[in-house]
C-alpha positions in Angstrom: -3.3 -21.8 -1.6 -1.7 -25.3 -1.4 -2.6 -28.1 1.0 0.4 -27.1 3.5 -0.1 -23.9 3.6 -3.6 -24.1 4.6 -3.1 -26.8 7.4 -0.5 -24.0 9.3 -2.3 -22.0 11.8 -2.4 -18.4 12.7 0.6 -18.4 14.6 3.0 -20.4 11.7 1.4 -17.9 9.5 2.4 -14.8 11.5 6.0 -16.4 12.1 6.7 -17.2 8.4 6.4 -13.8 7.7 9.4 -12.4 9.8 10.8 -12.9 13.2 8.3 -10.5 14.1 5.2 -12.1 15.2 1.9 -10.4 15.3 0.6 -8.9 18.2 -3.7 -10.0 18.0 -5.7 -11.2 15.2 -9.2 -11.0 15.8 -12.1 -12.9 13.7 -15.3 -11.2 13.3 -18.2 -12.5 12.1 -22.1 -11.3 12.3 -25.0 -13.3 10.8 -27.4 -10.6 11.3 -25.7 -8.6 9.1 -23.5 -11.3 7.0 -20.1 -9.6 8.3 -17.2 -12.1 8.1 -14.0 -9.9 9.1 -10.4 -10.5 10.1 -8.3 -7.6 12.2 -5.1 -8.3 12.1 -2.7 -6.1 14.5 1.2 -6.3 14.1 2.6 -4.4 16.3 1.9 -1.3 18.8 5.5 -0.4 19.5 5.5 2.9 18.2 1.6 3.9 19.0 -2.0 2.7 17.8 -2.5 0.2 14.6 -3.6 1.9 11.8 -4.3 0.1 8.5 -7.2 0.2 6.0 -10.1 -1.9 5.6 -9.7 -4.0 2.9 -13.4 -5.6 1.4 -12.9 -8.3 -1.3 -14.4 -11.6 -2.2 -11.2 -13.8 -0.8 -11.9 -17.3 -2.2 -11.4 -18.6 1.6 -10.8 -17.6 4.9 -7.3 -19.1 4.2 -7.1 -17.0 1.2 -8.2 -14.0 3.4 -5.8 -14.7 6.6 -3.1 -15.0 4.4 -3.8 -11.5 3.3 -4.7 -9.7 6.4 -1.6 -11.0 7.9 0.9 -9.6 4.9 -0.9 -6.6 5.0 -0.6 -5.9 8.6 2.4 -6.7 9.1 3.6 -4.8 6.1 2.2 -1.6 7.8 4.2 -1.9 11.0 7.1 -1.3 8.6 5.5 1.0 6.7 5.0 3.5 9.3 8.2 2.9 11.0 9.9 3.7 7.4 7.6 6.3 7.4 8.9 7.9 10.9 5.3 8.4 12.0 4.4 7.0 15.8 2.0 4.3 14.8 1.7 0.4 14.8 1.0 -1.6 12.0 -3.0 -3.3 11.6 -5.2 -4.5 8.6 -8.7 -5.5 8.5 -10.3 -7.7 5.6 -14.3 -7.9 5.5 -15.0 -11.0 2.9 -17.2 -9.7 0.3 -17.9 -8.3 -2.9 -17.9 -4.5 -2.4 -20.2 -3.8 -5.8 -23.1 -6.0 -3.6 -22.6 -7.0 -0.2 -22.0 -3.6 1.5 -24.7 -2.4 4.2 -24.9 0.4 6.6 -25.4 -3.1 9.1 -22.2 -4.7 7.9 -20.4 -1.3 8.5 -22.3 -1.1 12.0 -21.4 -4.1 13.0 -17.6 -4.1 12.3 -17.1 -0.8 13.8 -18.3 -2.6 17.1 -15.7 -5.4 16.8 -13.4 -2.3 15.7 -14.3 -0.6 19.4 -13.6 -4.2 20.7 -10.3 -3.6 20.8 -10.5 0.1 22.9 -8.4 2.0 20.1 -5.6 -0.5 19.7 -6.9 -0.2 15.9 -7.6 2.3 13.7 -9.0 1.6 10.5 -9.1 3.7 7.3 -10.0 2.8 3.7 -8.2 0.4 1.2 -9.4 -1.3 -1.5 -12.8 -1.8 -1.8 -13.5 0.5 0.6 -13.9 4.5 0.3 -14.6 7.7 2.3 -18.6 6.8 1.8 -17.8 3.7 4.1 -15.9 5.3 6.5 -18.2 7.7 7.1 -20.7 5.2 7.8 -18.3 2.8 10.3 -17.6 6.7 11.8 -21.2 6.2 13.4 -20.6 3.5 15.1 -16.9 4.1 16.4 -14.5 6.9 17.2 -11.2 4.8 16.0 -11.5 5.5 12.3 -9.6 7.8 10.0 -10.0 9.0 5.9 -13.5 10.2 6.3 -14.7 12.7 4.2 -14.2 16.5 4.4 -17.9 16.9 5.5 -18.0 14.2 8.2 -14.6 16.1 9.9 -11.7 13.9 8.0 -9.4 14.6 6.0 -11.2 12.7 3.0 -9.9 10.8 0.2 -6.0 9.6 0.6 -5.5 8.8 -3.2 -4.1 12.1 -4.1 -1.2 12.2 -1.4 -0.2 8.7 -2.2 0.1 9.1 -5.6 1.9 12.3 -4.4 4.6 10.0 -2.3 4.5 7.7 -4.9 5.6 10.4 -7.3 8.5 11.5 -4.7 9.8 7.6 -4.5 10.0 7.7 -8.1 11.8 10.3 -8.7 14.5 9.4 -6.0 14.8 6.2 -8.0 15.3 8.3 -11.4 17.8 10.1 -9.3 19.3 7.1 -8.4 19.4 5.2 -11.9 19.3 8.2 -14.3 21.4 11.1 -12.4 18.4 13.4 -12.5 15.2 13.1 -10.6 12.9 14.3 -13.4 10.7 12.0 -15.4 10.6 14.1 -18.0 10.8 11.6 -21.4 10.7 9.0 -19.5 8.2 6.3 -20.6 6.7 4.8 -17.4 4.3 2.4 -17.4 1.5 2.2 -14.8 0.2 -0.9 -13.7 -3.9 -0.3 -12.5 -5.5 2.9 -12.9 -8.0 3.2 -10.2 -7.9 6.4 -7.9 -3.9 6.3 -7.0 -3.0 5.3 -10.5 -5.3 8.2 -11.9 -3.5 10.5 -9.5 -0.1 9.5 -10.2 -0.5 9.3 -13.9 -2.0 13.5 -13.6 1.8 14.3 -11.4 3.9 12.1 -14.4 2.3 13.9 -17.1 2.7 17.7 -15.8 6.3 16.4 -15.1 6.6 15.5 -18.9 6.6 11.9 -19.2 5.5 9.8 -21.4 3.0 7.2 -20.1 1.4 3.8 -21.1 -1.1 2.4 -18.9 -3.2 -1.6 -18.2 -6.0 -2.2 -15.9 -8.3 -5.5 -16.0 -10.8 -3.1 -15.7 -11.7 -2.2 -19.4 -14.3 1.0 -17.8 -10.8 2.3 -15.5 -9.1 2.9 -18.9 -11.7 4.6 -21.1 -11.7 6.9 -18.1 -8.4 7.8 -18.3 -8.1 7.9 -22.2 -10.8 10.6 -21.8 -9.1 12.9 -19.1 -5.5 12.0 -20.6 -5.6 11.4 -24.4 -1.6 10.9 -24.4 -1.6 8.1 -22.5 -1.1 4.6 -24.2 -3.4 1.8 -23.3 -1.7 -1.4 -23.2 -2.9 -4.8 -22.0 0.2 -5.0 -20.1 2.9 -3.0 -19.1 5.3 -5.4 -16.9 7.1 -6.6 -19.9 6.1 -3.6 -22.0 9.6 -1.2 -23.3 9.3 1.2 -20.6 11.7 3.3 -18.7 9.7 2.9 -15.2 7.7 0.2 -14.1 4.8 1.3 -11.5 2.4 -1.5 -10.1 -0.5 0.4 -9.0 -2.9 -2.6 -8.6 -2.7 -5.2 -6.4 0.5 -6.7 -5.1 2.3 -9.7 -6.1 3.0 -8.8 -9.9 6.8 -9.4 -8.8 7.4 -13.2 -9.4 10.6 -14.8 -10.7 9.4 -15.3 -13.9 8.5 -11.7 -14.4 11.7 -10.4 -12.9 13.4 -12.1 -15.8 10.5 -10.3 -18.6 10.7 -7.0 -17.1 12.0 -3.9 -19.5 12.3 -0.8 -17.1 15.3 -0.1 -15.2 13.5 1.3 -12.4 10.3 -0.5 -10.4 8.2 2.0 -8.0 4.7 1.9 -7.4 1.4 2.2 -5.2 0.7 -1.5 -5.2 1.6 -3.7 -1.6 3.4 -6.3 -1.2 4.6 -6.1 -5.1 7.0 -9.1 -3.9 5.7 -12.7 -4.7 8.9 -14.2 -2.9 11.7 -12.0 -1.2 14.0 -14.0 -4.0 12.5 -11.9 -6.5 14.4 -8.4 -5.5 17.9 -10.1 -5.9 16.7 -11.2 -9.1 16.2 -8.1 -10.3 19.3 -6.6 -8.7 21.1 -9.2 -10.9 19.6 -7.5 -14.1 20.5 -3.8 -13.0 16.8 -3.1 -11.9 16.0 -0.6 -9.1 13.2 -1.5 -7.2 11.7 1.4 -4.6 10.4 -0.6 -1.5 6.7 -0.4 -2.0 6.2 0.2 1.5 8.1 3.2 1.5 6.9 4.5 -1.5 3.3 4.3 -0.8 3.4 5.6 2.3 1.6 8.8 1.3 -1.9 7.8 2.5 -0.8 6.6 5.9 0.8 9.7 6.8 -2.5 11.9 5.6 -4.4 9.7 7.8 -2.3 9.9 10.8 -2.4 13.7 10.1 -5.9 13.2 10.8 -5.8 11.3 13.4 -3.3 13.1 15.5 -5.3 16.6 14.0 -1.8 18.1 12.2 -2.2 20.9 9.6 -2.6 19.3 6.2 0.0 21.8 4.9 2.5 20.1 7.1 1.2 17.0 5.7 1.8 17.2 2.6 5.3 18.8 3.3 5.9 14.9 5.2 4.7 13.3 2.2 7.0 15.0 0.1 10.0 13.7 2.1 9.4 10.5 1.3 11.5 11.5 -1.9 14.5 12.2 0.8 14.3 8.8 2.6 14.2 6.8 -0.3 16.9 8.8 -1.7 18.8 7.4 1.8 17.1 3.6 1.7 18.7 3.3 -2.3 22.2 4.8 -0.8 22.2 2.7 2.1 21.5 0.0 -0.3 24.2 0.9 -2.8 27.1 1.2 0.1 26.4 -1.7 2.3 25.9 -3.9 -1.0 22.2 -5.1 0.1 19.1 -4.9 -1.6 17.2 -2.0 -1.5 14.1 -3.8 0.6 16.4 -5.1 3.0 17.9 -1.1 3.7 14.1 -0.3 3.9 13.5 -3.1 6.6 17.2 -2.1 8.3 15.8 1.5 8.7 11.7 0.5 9.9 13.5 -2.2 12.4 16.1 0.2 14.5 12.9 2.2 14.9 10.9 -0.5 16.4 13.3 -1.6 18.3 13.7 2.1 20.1 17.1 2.8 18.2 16.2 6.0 16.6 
């Protein structure tokens, strides 16, 4: 982060981001166990804050505020696009997940989590998994994405690749006139559990997919369960049909707005903006970008099934929608003459304000 951007406190932080201030951010720290945490919760308008917990080896607490408070906020809109009755929250722990997790690091920031008397619910994200949530689930009743055996609902990957999937094809609608992806080459951007998933629906759907992840271990995987699939070392700028970012966000900057290939941009990664100039960028080169936060949006609906005990079948019926209010967000988009983002945030906004 630059000098400036590290002297502005919470509150400039949380303003920058939208007129839309945050609600509570809460830092958490325990030497017993070595817990350093931020909780970060948006907004409670439309119910309780649910967000994942998000464990990673931030190079600073700037670094890791900075995050917390995108992500957070980010989920507020997400659910309201969503139209699920939930708030937007995030956690971040600061910490490498391969060595510094504990069944005392867990403990203890389920206690801060009961702090806050249910305005938060946490779930997984990345770094984290149903193992850890089954462990924080000890230690606090305001958790969702457990596993099957501890009572949840278990791993989310699979319905937000699913909603993903659905975004996708609304976009093919959109750009193509059909919402198939058969021979389509679409190339997917990180290749841990939702990338896996998604690249499983593209193939039985017939398209033709090329794949990057930094991790080398994440590729040979999918090599050996998919032999089809193309391993590049990137596929931003690779000659694709359909650009999906499945790995973490920012991969959207002006430079690669100007590189990109594919006609059509929808993936499982947040905040795939670097700067809100990028999405008018790529409207100017005839690119389609799916708001990520509607898109992805699979996971937080499975967990808010959970939470509010619905019957997966219906579930997964809401997660398939998602292909039915994108298909509105890119028409909205299209008649009003705005981007596609800004329809998304026209759409999440009337419903936190009470207007539908």
């Amino acid at each position: 982060m630059t000098a400036m951007s590290t002297a502005v406190g919470v509150f400039g932080r949380s303003q920058e981001l939208s007129g839309r201030s945050h609600e509570q951010v809460v830092f958490c720290e325990d030497a017993k166990s070595g817990l350093k945490a931020i909780i970060a919760i948006h907004s409670t308008a439309l119910g309780p804050a649910l967000g994942g917990t998000r464990m990673y080896p931030y190079a600073d607490e700037f670094a890791a505020l900075e995050d917390v408070l995108r992500l957070s906020w980010g989920m507020s809109y997400k659910a309201a696009a969503a139209g699920v009755n939930l708030g937007g929250g995030k956690a971040v722990i600061i910490g490498d997940p391969a060595t510094d997790k504990s069944e005392a690091l867990f403990a203890a920031y389920a206690r801060f989590v009961n702090g806050l008397g249910g305005r938060y619910v946490t779930a997984g994200d990345v770094g984290t998994n149903t193992d850890d949530l089954d462990v924080i689930g000890k230690y606090t009743a305001h958790v969702t994405g457990r596993s099957v055996a501890a009572g949840g609902s278990g791993d989310s990957a699979r319905l937000t690749a699913l909603g993903v999937f659905n975004a996708m094809r609304a976009g093919a609608e959109s750009v193509w006139g059909t919402a198939s992806l058969a021979r389509r080459t679409v190339g997917v951007e990180g290749v841990g559990k939702v990338g896996r998933e998604l690249i499983t629906l593209l193939l039985a759907d017939g398209a033709e997919v090329c794949a990057s992840d930094v991790n080398d271990a994440a590729l040979q995987r999918v090599s050996a369960d998919h032999p089809s699939v193309r391993l590049l070392s990137t596929v931003a700028a690779a000659p694709v049909d359909v650009y999906a970012p499945c790995a973490l966000g920012a991969t959207l900057t002006p430079a690669s707005a100007e590189a990109i290939e594919a006609k059509l941009i929808c993936g499982a990664a947040n905040n795939q903006l670097a700067t809100a100039d990028v999405e008018q960028a790529l409207g100017r080169r005839g690119i389609t970008w799916v708001p990520d936060f509607v898109a992805n949006a699979g996971g937080l609906i499975q967990v808010g099934g959970e939470l509010h005990g619905a019957d997966p079948a219906d579930v997964e019926a809401d997660v398939t929608r998602i292909f039915d209010r994108c298909r509105d967000i890119i028409a909205t988009a299209r008649d009003a003459g705005i981007g596609t983002g800004a329809a998304a945030n026209l759409f999440a906004e009337r419903r936190l304000d009470g207007a539908i």
